[in-house]
C-alpha positions in Angstrom: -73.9 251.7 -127.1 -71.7 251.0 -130.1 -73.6 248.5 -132.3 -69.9 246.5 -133.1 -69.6 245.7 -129.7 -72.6 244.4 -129.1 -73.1 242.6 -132.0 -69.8 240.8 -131.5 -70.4 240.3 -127.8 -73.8 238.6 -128.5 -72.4 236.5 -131.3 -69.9 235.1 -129.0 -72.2 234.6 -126.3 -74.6 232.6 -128.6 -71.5 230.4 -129.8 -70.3 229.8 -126.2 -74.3 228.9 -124.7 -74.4 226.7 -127.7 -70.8 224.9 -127.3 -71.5 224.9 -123.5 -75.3 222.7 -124.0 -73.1 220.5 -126.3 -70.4 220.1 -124.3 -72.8 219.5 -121.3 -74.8 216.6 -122.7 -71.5 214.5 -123.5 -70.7 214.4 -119.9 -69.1 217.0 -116.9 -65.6 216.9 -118.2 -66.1 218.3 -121.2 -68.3 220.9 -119.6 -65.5 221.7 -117.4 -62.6 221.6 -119.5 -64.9 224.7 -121.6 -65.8 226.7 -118.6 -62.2 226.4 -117.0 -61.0 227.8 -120.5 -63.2 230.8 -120.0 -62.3 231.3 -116.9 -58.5 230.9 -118.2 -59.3 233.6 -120.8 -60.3 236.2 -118.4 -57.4 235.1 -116.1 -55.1 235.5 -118.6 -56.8 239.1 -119.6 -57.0 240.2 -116.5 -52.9 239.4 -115.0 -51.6 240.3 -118.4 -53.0 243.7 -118.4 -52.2 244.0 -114.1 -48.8 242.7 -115.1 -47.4 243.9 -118.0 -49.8 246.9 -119.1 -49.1 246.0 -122.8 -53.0 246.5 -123.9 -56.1 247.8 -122.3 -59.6 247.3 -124.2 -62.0 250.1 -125.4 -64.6 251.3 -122.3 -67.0 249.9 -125.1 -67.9 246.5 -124.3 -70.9 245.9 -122.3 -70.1 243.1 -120.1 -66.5 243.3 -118.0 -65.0 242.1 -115.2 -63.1 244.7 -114.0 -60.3 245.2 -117.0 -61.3 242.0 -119.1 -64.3 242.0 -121.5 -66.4 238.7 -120.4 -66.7 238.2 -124.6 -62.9 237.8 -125.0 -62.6 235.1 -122.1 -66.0 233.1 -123.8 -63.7 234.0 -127.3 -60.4 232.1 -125.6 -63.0 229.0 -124.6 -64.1 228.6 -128.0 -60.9 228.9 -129.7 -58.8 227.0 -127.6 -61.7 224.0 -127.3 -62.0 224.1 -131.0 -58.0 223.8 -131.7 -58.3 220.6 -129.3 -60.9 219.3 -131.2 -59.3 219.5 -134.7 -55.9 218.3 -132.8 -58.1 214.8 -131.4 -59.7 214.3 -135.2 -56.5 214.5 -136.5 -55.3 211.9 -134.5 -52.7 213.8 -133.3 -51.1 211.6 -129.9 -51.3 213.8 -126.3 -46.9 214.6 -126.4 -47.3 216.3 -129.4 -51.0 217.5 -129.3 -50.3 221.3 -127.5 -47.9 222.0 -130.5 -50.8 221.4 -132.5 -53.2 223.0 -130.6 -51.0 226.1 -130.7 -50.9 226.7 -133.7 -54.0 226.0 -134.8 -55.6 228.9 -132.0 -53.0 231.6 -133.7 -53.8 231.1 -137.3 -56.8 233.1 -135.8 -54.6 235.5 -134.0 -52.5 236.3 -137.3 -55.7 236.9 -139.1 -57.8 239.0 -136.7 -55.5 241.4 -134.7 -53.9 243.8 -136.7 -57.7 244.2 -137.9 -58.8 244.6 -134.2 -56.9 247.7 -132.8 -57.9 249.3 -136.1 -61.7 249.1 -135.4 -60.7 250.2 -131.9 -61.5 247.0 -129.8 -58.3 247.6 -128.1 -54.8 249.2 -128.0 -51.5 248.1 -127.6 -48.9 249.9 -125.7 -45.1 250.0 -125.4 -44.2 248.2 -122.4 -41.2 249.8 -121.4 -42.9 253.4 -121.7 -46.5 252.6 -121.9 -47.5 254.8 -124.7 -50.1 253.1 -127.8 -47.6 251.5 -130.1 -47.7 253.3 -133.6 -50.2 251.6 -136.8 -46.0 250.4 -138.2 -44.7 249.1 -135.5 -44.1 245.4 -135.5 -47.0 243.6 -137.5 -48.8 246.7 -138.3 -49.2 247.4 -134.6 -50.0 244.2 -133.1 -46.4 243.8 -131.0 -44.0 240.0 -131.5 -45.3 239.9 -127.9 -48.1 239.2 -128.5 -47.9 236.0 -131.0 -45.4 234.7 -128.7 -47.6 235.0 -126.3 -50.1 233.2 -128.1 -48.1 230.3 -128.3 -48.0 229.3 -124.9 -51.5 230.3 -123.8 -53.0 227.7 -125.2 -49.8 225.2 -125.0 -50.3 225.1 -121.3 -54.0 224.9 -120.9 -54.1 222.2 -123.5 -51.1 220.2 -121.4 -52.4 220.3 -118.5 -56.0 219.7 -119.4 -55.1 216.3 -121.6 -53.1 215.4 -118.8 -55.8 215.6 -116.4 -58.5 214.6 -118.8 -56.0 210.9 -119.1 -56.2 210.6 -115.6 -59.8 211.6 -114.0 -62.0 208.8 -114.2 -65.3 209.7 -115.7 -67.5 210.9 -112.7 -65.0 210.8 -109.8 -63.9 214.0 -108.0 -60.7 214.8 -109.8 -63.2 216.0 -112.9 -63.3 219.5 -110.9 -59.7 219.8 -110.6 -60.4 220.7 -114.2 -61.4 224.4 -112.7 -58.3 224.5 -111.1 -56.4 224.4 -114.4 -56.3 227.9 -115.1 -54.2 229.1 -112.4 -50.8 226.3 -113.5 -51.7 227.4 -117.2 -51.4 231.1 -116.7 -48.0 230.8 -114.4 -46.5 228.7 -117.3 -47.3 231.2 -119.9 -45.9 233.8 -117.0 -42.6 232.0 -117.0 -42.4 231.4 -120.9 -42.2 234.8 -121.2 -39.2 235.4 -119.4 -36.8 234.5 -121.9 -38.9 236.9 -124.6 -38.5 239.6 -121.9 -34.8 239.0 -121.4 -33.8 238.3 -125.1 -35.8 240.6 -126.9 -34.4 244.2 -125.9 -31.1 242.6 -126.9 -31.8 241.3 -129.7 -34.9 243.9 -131.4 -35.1 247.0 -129.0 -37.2 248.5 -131.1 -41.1 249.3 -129.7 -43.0 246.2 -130.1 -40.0 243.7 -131.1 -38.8 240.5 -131.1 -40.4 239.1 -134.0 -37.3 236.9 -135.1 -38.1 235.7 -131.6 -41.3 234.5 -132.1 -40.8 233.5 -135.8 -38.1 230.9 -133.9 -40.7 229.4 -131.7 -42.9 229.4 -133.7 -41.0 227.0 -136.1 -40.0 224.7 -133.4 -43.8 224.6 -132.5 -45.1 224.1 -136.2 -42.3 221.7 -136.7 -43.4 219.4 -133.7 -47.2 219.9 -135.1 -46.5 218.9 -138.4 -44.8 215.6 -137.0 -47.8 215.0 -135.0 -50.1 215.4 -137.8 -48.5 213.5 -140.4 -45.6 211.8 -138.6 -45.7 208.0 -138.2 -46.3 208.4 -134.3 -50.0 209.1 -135.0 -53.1 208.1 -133.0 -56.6 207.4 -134.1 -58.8 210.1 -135.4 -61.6 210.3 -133.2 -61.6 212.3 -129.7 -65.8 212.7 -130.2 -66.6 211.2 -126.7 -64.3 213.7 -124.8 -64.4 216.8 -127.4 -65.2 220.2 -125.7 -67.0 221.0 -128.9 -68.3 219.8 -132.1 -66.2 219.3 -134.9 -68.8 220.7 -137.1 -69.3 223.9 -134.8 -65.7 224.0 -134.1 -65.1 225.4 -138.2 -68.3 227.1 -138.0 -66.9 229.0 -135.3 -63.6 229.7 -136.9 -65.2 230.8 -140.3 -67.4 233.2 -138.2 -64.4 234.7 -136.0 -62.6 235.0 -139.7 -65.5 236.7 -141.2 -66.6 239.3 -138.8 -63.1 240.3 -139.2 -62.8 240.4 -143.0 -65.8 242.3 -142.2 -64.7 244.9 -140.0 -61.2 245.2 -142.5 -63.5 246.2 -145.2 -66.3 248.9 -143.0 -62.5 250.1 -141.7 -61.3 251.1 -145.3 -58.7 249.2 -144.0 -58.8 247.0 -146.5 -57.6 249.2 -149.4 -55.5 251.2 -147.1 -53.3 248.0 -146.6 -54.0 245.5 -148.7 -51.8 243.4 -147.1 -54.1 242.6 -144.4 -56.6 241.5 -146.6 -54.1 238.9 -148.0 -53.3 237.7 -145.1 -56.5 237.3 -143.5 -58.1 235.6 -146.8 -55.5 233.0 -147.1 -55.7 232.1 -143.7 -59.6 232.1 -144.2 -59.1 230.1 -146.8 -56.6 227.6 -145.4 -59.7 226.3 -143.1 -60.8 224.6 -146.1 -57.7 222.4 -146.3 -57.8 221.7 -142.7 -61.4 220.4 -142.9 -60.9 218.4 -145.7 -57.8 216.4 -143.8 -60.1 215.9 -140.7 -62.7 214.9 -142.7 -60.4 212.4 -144.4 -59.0 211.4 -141.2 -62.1 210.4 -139.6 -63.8 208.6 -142.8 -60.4 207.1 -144.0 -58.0 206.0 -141.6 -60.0 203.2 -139.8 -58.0 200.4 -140.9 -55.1 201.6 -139.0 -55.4 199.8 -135.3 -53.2 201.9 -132.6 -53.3 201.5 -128.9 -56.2 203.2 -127.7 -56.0 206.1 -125.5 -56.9 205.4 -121.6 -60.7 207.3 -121.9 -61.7 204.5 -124.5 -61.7 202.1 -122.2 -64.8 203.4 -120.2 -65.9 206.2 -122.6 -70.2 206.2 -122.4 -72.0 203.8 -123.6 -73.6 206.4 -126.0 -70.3 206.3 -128.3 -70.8 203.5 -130.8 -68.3 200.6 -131.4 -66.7 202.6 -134.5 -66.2 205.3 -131.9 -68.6 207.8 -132.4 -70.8 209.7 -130.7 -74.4 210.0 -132.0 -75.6 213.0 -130.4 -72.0 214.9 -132.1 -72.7 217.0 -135.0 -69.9 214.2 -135.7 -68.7 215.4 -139.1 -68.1 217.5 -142.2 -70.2 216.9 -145.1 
């Protein structure tokens, strides 16, 4: 039993347990919402590698069903419940919150995979001939694919769960349509990849390509984000009452994803080896630090600004105070 895995396995089942008590003493919705996004994970793992055959994990994780780990569908929960949950403080409105949430999920990506395949936690293969892409190819292995992918994972799982979560009252029924939600997310990340998969052996043949692709939609995505975050159509910072998870564990969780992988870059020699890496995955580290202090400011400073409120305020529990806030919510950032 390699000690790696199962020290990052544990770790993630120790963050989920503890986001899934949290999230289960605000109410069943946000309960849901975090085990429909682990089920989504392992969905997602599971048809991608059925479908496409791009990756295929390492035999040694301890816990899997059939292809997909069970620690990288509790990983998806965590990560896509925490973008949501910065997305809400920000007081980012529900057109323009997936964007958000997007991008917030693959500033983890960015950070963390090219370190991945190198410590062996899985391998990435050509898709037209199936053989392991090469350490150079694309970003140092990790295929445009993949980022693109990214992108829309957690852009429809995020739509479709703020548009249920807008329209099931709290307690009825319609809450466990919420389990449901996997199964429209994963077909519309099936048909955003078909333009990828018809544009990019046109446009970047080469194994692994397409990352002008991606570097496209992913400007249209940070674009809309950025206008959510600090555009004039903004909402009120808050979102404590419905949030899947804490804000405070939310960064906690990030930091530790980014740090067991700063980790592994430096065990790996990686680290010296291609320095690079290390860059990137430090200033993306170290861009949490900006992002906390803006939701922290958000939730302390923008009070006086009085927009509609969204629909769940209007029968949110009676535990959220009248400035909004919950007082059983690890609430905020010192």
């Amino acid at each position: 039993m390699d000690p790696l895995f199962l020290a990052l396995e544990l770790a993630a089942a120790v963050f989920f347990a503890l986001a899934a008590w949290l999230a289960l003493r605000r109410g069943r919705m946000p309960f849901l919402e975090l085990a429909s996004a682990a089920m989504f994970g392992l969905l997602l793992e599971e048809g991608d590698q059925l479908i496409f055959g791009t990756y295929e994990y390492a035999p040694g994780f301890v816990l899997a069903i059939d292809r997909a780990p069970l620690v990288i569908g509790l990983t998806w929960a965590v990560i896509i419940a925490g973008a949501m949950r910065i997305t809400d403080a920000l007081g980012v409105r529900r057109r323009w919150a997936p964007f958000s949430d997007s991008v917030l999920a693959i500033m983890l990506d960015l950070a963390f995979d090219a370190i991945a395949i190198r410590i062996g936690l899985w391998t990435w293969r050509d898709h037209v001939t199936g053989t392991p892409l090469s350490a150079e190819a694309a970003w140092f292995g990790v295929p445009a694919g993949n980022f693109y992918a990214w992108l829309f994972v957690t852009f429809g799982f995020s739509l479709l769960t703020r548009w249920l979560r807008e329209r099931a009252a709290p307690g009825s029924r319609l809450e466990w349509a919420q389990l449901l939600v996997p199964i429209p997310a994963f077909a519309i990340l099936l048909l955003s990849l078909v333009p990828f998969t018809i544009l990019q052996p046109l446009i970047d043949p080469t194994p692994g390509g397409g990352m002008l692709l991606f570097l496209i939609t992913f400007a249209v995505f940070l674009g809309t984000a950025a206008w959510g975050i600090w555009g004039s159509d903004r909402g009120r910072p808050d979102g404590q009452a419905t949030a899947i998870l804490d804000i405070r564990l939310t960064f906690v969780t990030r930091a530790a994803i980014h740090l067991f992988f700063l980790w592994a870059l430096a065990i790996s020699g990686s680290a010296l080896q291609l320095p690079v890496l290390l860059i990137v995955a430090l200033a993306l580290l170290a861009a949490e630090l900006p992002l906390a202090w803006l939701v922290t400011m958000r939730l302390g400073g923008d009070r006086t600004r009085s927009p509609s409120a969204p629909r769940w305020k209007a029968n949110r529990p009676s535990s959220v105070d009248s400035g909004g806030h919950d007082p059983h919510d690890l609430a905020r950032l010192p």
